[in-house]
C-alpha positions in Angstrom: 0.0 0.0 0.0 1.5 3.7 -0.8 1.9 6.1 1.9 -0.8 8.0 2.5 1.3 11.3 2.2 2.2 10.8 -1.7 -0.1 12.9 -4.6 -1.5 10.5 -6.5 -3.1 12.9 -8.6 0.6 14.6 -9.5 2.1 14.3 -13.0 5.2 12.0 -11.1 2.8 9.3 -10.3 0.6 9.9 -13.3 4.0 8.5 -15.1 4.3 6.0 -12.7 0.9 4.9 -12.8 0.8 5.1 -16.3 3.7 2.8 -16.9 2.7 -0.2 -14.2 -0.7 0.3 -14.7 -1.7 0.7 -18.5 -1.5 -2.6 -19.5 -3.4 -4.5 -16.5 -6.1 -1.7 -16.4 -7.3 -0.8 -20.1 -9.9 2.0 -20.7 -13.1 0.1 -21.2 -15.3 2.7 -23.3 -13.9 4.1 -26.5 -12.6 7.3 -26.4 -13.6 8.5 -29.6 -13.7 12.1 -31.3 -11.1 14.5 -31.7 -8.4 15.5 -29.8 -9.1 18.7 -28.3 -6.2 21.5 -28.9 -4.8 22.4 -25.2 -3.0 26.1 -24.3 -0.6 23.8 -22.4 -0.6 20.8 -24.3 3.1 20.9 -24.4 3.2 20.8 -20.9 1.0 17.6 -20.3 2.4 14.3 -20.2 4.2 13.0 -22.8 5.0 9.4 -23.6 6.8 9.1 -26.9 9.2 11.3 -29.0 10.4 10.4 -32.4 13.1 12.5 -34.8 14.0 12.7 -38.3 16.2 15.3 -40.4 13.1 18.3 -40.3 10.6 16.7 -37.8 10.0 15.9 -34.6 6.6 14.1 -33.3 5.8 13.6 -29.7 2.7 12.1 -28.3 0.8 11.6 -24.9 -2.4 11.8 -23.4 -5.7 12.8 -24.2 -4.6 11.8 -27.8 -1.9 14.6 -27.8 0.3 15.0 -30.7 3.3 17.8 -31.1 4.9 18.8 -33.6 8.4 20.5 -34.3 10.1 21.3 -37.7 13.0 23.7 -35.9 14.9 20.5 -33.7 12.3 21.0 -30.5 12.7 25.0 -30.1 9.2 25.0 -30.8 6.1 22.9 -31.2 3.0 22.9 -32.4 -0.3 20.9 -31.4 -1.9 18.9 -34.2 -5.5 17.4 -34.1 -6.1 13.9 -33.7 -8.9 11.6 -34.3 -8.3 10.3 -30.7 -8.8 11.4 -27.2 -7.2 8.1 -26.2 -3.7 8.1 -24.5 -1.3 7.5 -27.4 1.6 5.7 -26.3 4.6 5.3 -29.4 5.4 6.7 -31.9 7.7 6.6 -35.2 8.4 8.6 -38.3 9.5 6.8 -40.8 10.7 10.2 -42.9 9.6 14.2 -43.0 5.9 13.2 -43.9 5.0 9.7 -43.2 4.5 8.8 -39.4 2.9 5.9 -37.1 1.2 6.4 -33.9 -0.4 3.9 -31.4 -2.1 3.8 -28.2 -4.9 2.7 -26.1 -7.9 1.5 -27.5 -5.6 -0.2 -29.7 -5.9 3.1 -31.8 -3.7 3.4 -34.8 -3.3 6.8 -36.4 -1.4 7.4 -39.5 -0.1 10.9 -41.1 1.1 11.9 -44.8 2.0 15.2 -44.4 4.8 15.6 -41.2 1.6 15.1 -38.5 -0.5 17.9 -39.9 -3.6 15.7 -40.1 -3.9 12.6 -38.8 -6.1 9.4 -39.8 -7.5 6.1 -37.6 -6.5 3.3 -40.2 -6.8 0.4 -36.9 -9.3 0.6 -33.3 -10.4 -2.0 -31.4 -11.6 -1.0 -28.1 -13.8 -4.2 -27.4 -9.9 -6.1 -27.3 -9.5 -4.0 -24.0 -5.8 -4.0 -24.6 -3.9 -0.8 -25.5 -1.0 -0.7 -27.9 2.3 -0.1 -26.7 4.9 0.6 -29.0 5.1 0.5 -33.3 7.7 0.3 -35.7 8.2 0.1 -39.5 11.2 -1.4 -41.4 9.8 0.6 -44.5 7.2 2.4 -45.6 4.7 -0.4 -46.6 6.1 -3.5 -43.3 5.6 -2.4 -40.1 4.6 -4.2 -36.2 2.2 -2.4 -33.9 2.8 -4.6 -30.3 1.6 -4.1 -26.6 -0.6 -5.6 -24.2 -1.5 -9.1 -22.8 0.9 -10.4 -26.2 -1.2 -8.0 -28.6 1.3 -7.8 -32.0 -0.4 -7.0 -34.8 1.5 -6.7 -38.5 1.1 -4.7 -41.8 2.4 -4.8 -45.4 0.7 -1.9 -46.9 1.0 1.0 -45.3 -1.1 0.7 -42.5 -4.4 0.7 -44.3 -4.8 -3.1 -42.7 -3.5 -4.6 -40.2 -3.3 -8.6 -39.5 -3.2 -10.2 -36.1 0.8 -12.1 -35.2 1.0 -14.4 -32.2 4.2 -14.8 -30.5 4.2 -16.5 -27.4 1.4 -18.7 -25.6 1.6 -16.6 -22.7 -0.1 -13.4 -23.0 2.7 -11.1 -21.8 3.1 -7.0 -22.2 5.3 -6.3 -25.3 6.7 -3.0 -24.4 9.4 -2.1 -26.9 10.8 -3.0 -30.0 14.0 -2.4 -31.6 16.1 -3.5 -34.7 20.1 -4.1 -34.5 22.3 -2.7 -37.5 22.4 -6.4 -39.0 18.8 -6.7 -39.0 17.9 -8.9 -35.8 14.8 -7.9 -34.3 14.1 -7.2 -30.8 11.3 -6.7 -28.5 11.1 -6.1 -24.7 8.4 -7.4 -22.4 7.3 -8.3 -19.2 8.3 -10.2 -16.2 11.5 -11.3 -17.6 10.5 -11.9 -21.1 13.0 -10.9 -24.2 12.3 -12.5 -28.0 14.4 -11.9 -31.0 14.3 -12.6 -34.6 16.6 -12.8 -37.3 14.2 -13.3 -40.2 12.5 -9.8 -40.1 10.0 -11.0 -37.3 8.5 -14.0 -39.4 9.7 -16.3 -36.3 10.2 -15.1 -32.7 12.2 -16.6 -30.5 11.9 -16.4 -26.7 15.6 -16.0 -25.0 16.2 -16.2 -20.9 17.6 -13.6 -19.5 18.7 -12.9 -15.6 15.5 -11.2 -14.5 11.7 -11.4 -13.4 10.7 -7.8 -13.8 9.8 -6.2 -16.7 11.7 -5.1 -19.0 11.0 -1.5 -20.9 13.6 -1.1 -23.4 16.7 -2.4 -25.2 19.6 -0.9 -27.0 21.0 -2.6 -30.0 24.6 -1.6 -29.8 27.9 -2.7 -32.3 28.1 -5.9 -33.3 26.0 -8.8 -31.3 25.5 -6.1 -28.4 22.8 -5.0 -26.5 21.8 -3.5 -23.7 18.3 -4.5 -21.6 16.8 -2.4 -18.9 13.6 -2.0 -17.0 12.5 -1.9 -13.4 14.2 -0.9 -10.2 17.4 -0.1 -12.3 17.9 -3.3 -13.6 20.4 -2.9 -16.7 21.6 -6.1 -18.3 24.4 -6.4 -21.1 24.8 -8.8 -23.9 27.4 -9.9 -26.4 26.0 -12.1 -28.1 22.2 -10.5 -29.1 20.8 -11.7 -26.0 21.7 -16.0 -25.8 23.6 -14.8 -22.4 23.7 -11.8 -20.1 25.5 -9.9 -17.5 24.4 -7.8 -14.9 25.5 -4.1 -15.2 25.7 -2.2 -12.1 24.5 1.7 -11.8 23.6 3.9 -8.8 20.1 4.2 -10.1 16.8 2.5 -8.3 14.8 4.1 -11.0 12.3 2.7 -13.5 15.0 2.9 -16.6 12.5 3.9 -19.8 14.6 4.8 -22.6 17.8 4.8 -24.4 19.7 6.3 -27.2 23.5 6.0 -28.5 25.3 9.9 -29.7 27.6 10.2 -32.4 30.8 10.2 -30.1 29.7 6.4 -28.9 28.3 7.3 -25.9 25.1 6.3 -24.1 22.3 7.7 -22.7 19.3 5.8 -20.5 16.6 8.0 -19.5 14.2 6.8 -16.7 12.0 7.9 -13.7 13.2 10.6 -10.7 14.6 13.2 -13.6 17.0 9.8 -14.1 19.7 9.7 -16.9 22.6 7.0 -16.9 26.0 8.2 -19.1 28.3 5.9 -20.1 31.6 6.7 -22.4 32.6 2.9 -22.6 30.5 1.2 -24.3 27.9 0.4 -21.7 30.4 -1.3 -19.1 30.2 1.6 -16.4 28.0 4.0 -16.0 27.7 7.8 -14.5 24.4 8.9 -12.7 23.3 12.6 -14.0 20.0 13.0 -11.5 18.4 16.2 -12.7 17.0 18.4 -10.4 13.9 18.9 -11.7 13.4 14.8 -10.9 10.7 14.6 -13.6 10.3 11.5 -14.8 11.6 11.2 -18.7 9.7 8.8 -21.2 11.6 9.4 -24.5 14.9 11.3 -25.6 16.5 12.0 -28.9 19.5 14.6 -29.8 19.0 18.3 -31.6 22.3 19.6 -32.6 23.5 20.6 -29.0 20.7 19.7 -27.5 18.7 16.8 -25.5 14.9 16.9 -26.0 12.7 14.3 -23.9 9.6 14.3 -23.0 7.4 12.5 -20.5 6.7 14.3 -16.9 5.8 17.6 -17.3 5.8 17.6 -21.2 8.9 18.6 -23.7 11.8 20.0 -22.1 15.0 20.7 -23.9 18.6 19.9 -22.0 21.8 21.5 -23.0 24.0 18.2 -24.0 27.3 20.0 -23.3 26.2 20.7 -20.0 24.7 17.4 -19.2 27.7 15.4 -20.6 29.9 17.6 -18.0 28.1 16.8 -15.1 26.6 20.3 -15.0 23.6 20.0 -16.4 
């Protein structure tokens, strides 16, 4: 039971609700209609953030989407045929972007997020989508809750149901390595992988019990694997063995992201980011003040924009990578 002194009603524990939650307590009714443009939209929370060369597209609740063409200096709301809580998002180039969320909504836009369409929605499945993903334009994988995976090959105009596992666990996060190998994170200890551009799945043992909300492809057969409590497993061999990495972080880890000096970045709960300059074999904690939970991250130039906890926020890289910011 949680101390009766805590704000549940806070954006912290919205986040942290949000994450623990959203799987094992779907919305029932369908949330349909538009999105309804907010003053401080860019201020609510935010639970996904994708980047290409001209656009950035972050999403959140209430069926929130932002939009920036200037590297995150400013955004702009776009209406969307959702007031469910959209969860992922990915842009595959300037114009053509994915997003998914609950109700196991799935909006599609051909013009950099300026209007949006529901190609998929089943709220009777009570299961809300978690993350999506395309390899092109046309092939793309839409996973989430209770084992949900559904897969397209045109576009997104249909959608056709996948089944990877008997057991019906959360698939949070899905990533690709530079050779192609696909991976996805899930719950209570559950990692798959497939090296045939997810026609097969295979289910892999890893070290721990908890979920897991990310993973990092890195050089080679590398990978990192992180999730609850701070948990932050290595591989070097795409996952057939791991090894425990240790960090001074208790935090929900959430995200991660590679810059173009080699370094890494893992983003999580309590304002939390993780540094590490080797490779992923030691880590630095860079706690930020502000201890707002972050969601997503990618890199502008000199800058570090994530969202989640209190919306978009923009981080001076040089500062952070100096232990001042």
């Amino acid at each position: 039971m949680f101390p009766k002194s805590i704000d549940y009603h806070s954006p912290h524990w919205r986040l942290i609700l949000f994450v623990l939650l959203v799987c094992s307590v779907p919305v029932a009714v369908a949330l349909d209609g538009q999105s309804q443009i907010a003053p401080k939209a860019r201020e609510s929370l935010l639970l996904d953030l994708s980047a290409v060369p001209g656009l950035m597209v972050a999403v959140g609740e209430r069926g929130h989407v932002l939009i920036s063409n200037d590297g995150g200096q400013n955004w702009t709301q776009s209406a969307s045929p959702t007031r469910a809580t959209l969860t992922a998002v990915f842009a595959h180039d300037p114009r053509l972007i994915w997003a998914v969320g609950h109700d196991a909504v799935i909006l599609r836009s051909s013009d950099g997020g300026l209007n949006w369409r529901k190609v998929y929605s089943a709220p009777e499945e009570q299961r809300p989508l978690l993350d999506v993903w395309f390899a092109d334009a046309r092939h793309g994988f839409a996973i989430g809750a209770y084992g949900y995976f559904l897969e397209t090959r045109d576009g997104g105009d249909t959608w056709e149901s996948r089944f990877i596992s008997e057991d019906d666990f959360h698939l949070n996060h899905l990533a690709r390595g530079d050779d192609g190998t696909l991976y996805i994170a899930a719950e209570r200890g559950n990692f798959y992988r497939s090296g045939d551009g997810g026609e097969n799945w295979e289910a892999l043992t890893t070290p721990y019990e908890g979920s897991y909300f990310g993973t990092l492809p890195l050089d080679g057969e590398q990978l990192l694997l992180f999730g609850l409590r701070g948990h932050l497993f290595g591989s070097a061999d795409r996952g057939d063995t791991w090894s425990e990495i240790p960090n001074d972080s208790k935090a929900m880890l959430t995200c991660a992201l590679r810059l173009d000096d080699g370094s890494i970045l893992i983003g999580g709960l309590a304002g939390t980011i993780l540094l590490s300059r080797d490779s992923g074999s030691s880590w630095q904690l860079l706690q930020q003040k502000d201890r707002k939970g972050i969601s997503s991250m990618v890199v502008a130039g000199e800058r570090l924009i994530v969202v989640g906890e209190g919306g978009v926020r923009s981080l001076s890289l040089p500062e952070l990578l100096s232990g001042e910011g």
